[in-house]
C-alpha positions as CSV (number, residue, x, y, z in Angstrom):
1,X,11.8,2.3,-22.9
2,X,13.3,5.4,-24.6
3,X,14.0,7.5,-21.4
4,X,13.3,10.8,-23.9
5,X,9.6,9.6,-23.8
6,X,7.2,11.5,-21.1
7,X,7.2,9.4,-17.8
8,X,3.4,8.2,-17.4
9,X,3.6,10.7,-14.7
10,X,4.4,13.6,-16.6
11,X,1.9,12.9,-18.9
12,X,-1.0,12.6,-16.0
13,X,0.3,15.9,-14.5
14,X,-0.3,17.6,-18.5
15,X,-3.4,16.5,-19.4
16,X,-5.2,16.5,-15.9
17,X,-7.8,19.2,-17.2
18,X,-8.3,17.2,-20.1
19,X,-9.9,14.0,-17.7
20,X,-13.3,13.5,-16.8
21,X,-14.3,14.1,-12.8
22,X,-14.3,9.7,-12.6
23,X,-10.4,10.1,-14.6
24,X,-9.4,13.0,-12.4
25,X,-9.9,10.8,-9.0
26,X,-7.6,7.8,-10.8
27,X,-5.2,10.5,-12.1
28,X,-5.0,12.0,-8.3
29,X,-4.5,8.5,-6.6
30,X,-2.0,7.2,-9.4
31,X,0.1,10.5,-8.4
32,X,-0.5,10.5,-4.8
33,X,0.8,7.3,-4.6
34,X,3.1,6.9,-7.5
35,X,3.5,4.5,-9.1
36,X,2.9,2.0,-6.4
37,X,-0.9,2.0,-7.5
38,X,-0.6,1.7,-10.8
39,X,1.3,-1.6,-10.0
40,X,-2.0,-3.0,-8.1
41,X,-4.8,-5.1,-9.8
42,X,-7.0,-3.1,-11.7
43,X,-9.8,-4.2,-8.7
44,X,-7.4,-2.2,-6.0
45,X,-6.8,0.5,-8.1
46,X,-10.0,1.3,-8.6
47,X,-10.9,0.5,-5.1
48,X,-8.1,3.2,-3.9
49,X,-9.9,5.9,-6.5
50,X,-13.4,5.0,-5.2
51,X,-14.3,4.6,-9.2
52,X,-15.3,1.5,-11.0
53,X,-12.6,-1.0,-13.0
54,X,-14.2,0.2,-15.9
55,X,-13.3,3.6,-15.1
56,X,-9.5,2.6,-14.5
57,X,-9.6,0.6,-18.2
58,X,-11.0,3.8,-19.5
59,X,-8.4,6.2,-17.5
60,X,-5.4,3.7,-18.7
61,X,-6.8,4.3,-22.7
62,X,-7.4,7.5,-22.7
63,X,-3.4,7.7,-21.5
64,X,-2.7,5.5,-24.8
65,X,-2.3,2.1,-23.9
66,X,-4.1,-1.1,-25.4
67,X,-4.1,-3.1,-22.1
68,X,-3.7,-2.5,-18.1
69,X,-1.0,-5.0,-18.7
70,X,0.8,-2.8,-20.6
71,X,0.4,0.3,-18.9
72,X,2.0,-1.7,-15.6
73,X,4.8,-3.1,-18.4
74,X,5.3,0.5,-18.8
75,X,5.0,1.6,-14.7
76,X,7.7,-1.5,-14.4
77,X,10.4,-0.2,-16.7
78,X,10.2,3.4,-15.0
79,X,10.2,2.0,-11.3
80,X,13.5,0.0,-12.8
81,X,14.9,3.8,-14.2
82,X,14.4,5.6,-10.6
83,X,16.8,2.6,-9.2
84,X,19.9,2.5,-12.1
85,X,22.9,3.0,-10.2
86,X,25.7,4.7,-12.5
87,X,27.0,1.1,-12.9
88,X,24.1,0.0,-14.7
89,X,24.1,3.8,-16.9
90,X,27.5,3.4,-18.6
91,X,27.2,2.6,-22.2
92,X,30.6,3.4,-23.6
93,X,33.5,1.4,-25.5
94,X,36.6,3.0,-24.3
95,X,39.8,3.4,-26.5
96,X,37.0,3.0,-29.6
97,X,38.8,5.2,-32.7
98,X,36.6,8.3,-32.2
99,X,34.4,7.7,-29.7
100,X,35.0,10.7,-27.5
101,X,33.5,13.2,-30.9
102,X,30.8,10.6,-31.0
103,X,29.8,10.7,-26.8
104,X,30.0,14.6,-27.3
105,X,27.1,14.8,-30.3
106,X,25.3,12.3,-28.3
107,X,25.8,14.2,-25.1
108,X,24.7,17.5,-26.8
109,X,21.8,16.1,-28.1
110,X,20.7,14.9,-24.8
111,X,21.5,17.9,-22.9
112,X,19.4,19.9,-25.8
113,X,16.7,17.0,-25.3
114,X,16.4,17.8,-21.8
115,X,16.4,21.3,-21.8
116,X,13.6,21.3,-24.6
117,X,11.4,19.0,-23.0
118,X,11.5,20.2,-19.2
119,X,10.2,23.6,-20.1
120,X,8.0,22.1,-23.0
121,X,6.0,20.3,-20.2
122,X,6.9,22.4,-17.1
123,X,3.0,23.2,-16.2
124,X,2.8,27.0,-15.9
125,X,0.3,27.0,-13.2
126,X,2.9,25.1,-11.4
127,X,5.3,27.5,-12.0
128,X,3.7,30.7,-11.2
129,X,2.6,29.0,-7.9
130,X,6.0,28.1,-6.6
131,X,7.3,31.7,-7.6
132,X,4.4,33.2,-5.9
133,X,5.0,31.3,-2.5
134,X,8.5,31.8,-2.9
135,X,8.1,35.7,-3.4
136,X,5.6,36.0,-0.2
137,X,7.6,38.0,2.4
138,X,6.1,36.6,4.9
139,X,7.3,33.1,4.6
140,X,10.4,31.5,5.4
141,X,12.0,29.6,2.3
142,X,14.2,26.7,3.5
143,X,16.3,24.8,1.0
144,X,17.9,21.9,1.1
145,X,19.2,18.5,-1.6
146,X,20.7,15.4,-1.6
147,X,24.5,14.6,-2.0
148,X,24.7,15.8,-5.8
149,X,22.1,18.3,-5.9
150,X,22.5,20.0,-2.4
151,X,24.6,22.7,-4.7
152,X,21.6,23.5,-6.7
153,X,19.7,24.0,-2.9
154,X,22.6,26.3,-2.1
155,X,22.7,28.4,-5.4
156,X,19.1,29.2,-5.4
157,X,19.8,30.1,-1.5
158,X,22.3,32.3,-1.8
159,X,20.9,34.7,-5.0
160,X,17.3,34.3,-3.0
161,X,19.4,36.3,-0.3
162,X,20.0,39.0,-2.4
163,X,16.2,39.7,-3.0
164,X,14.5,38.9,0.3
165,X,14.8,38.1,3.6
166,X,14.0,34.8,5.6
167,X,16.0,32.4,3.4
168,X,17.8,29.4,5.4
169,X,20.0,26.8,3.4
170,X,19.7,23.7,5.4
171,X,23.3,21.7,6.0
172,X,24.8,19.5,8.0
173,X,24.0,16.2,9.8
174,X,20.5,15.0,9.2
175,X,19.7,14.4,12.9
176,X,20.7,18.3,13.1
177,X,18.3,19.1,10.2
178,X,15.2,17.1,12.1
179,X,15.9,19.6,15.2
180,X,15.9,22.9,12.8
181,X,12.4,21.2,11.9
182,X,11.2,22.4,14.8
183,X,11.6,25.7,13.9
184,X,9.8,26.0,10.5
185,X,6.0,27.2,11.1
186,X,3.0,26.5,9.2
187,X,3.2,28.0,5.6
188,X,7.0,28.3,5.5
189,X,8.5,26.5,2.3
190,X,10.7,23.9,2.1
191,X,12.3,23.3,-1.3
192,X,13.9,20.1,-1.9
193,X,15.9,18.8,-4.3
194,X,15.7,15.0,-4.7
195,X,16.6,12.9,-7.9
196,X,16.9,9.6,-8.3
197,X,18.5,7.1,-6.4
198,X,16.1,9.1,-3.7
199,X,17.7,9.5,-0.4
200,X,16.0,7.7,2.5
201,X,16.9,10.9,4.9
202,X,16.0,14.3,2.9
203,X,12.4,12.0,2.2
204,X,12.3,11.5,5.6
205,X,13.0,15.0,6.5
206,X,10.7,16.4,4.1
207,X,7.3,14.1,5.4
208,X,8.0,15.3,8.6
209,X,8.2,19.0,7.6
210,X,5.1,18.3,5.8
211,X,3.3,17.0,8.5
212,X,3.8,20.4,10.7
213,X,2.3,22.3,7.7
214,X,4.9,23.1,5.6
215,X,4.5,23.5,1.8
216,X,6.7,21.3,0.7
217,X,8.1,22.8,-3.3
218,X,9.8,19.8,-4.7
219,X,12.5,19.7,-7.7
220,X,12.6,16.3,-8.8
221,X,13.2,14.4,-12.5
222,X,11.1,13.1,-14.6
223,X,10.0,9.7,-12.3
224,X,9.4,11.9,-9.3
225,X,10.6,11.2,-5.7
226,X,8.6,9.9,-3.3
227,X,8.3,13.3,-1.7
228,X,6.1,14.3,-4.3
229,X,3.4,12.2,-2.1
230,X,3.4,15.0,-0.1
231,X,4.8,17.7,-1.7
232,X,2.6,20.9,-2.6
233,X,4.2,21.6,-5.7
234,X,6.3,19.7,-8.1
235,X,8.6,20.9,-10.9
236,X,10.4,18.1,-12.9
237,X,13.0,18.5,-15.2
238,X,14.9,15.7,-17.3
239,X,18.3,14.3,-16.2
240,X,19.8,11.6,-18.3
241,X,22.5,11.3,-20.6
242,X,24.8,9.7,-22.6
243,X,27.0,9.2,-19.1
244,X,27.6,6.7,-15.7
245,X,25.8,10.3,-14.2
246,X,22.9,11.9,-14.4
247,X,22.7,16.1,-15.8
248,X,21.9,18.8,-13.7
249,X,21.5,21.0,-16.7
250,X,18.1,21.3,-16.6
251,X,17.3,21.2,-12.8
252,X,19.7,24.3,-13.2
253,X,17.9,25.7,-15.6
254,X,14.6,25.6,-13.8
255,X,16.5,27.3,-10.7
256,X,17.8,29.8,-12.8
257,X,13.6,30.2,-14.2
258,X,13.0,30.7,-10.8
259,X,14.9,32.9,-10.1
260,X,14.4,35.3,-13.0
261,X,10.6,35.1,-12.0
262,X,11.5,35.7,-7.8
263,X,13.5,38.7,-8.7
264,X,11.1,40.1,-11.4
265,X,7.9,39.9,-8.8
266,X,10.1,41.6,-5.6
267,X,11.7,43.9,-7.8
268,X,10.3,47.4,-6.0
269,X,11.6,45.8,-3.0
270,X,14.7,43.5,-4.7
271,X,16.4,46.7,-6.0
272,X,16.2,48.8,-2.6
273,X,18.2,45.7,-1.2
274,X,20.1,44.7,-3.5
275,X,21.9,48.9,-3.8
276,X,22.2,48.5,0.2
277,X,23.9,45.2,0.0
278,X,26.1,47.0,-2.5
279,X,27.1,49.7,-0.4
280,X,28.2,46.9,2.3
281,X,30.7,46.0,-0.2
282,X,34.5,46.4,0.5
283,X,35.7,49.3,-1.4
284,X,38.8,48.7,-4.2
């Protein structure tokens, strides 16, 4: 599988107001619980979605598939993407006579890719509902990532900052961060950003935030971590490239969205705080 092509997720997540009510309950399960689900006999599946087999068969069509077969082929060979370590993403010949000009078209190309097609099926609803919890005063918005995209938790921290109050980077140990759990209140946000390999520990932390009534906002890529199960919001962007690593280009980008959108909706209050914070500044 192309990883360029929509995960089966993505597509759902686009086309939900397109589904009948009987679709809309499959589509709900299949993402609630994704993709574990979709991986069950068609029987359990529909069992789970309290609709008829014929209703799954139907669902699975109308998604483009020929088969259920085929649509669990499909669920397969992304369960097998979320798990590539960068051992198994390297796909270079080094010391090939130009190789490096060649990795750096393909690179740019992917980079484009994913930049074109996160924000070409970024659902604005989505959208204007995380900046709309994250410009509410009255919440706190706690952020925190995994080992390579805790810096992406921390960048959207400290510019959120600038604009409002109540903003609290989460660091340190994770038996620390389950004790600062505690703290967070009912309606507070928690933004996490988890791509794959998904980290046991900010999953772990996240379920249990969400279990005390926090909207969980999640960042995620294109197969979604399993916080998405109970996650209030997701925004996905695509990661991979020509590369042992996956890009944070486009998770960037989306923070960088955000932010725009943040700063444009507090701006009466935004530009009162950010002039003070300037006159804090060292002179010279």
């Amino acid at each position: 599988m192309a990883e360029a092509v929509l995960t089966i997720a993505e597509q759902v997540r686009e086309r939900l107001h397109e589904f009948t009510a009987t679709e809309r309950k499959a589509a709900h399960v299949l993402l609630a619980t994704y993709p574990l689900a979709g991986l069950e006999p068609v029987a359990e599946f529909a069992g789970r979605a309290g609709v008829s087999a014929p209703s799954i068969l139907r669902f699975v069509a109308r998604l483009g598939f020929q088969s259920y077969p085929d649509f669990q082929k499909r669920l397969r060979e992304e369960l097998e993407a979320q798990l590539k370590s960068p051992l198994m993403k390297a796909s270079f010949e080094p010391g090939t006579a130009g190789a490096e000009s060649r990795l750096f078209d393909r690179f740019r190309a992917a980079v484009q890719n994913n930049l074109s097609e996160t924000f070409a099926h970024l659902p604005p609803g989505e959208f204007d509902a995380v900046t709309e919890l994250m410009s509410d005063p009255k919440r706190r918005i706690y952020l925190i990532g995994g080992r390579f995209t805790d810096p992406l938790a921390r960048y959207l921290a400290s510019h959120l900052r600038i604009v409002r109050t109540r903003v609290i980077h989460l660091s340190g140990q994770i038996e620390n961060l389950r004790d600062q759990v505690l703290d967070m209140r009912k309606n507070d946000v928690l933004v996490v950003f988890d791509m794959r390999r998904y980290q046991a520990d900010i999953v772990s932390l996240a379920k249990l935030a969400a279990s005390r009534g926090v909207r969980i906002v999640l960042i995620t890529d294109q197969w979604l971590s399993p916080i998405s199960r109970v996650a209030a919001h997701i925004l996905s962007a695509h990661i991979s490239v020509p590369s042992n690593w996956d890009s944070n280009v486009a998770p960037l980008a989306l923070v960088e969205a955000l932010l725009a959108a943040v700063t444009e909706r507090l701006w009466p209050s935004a530009k009162t705080r950010i002039a003070e914070i300037e006159k804090l500044r060292p002179e010279g």
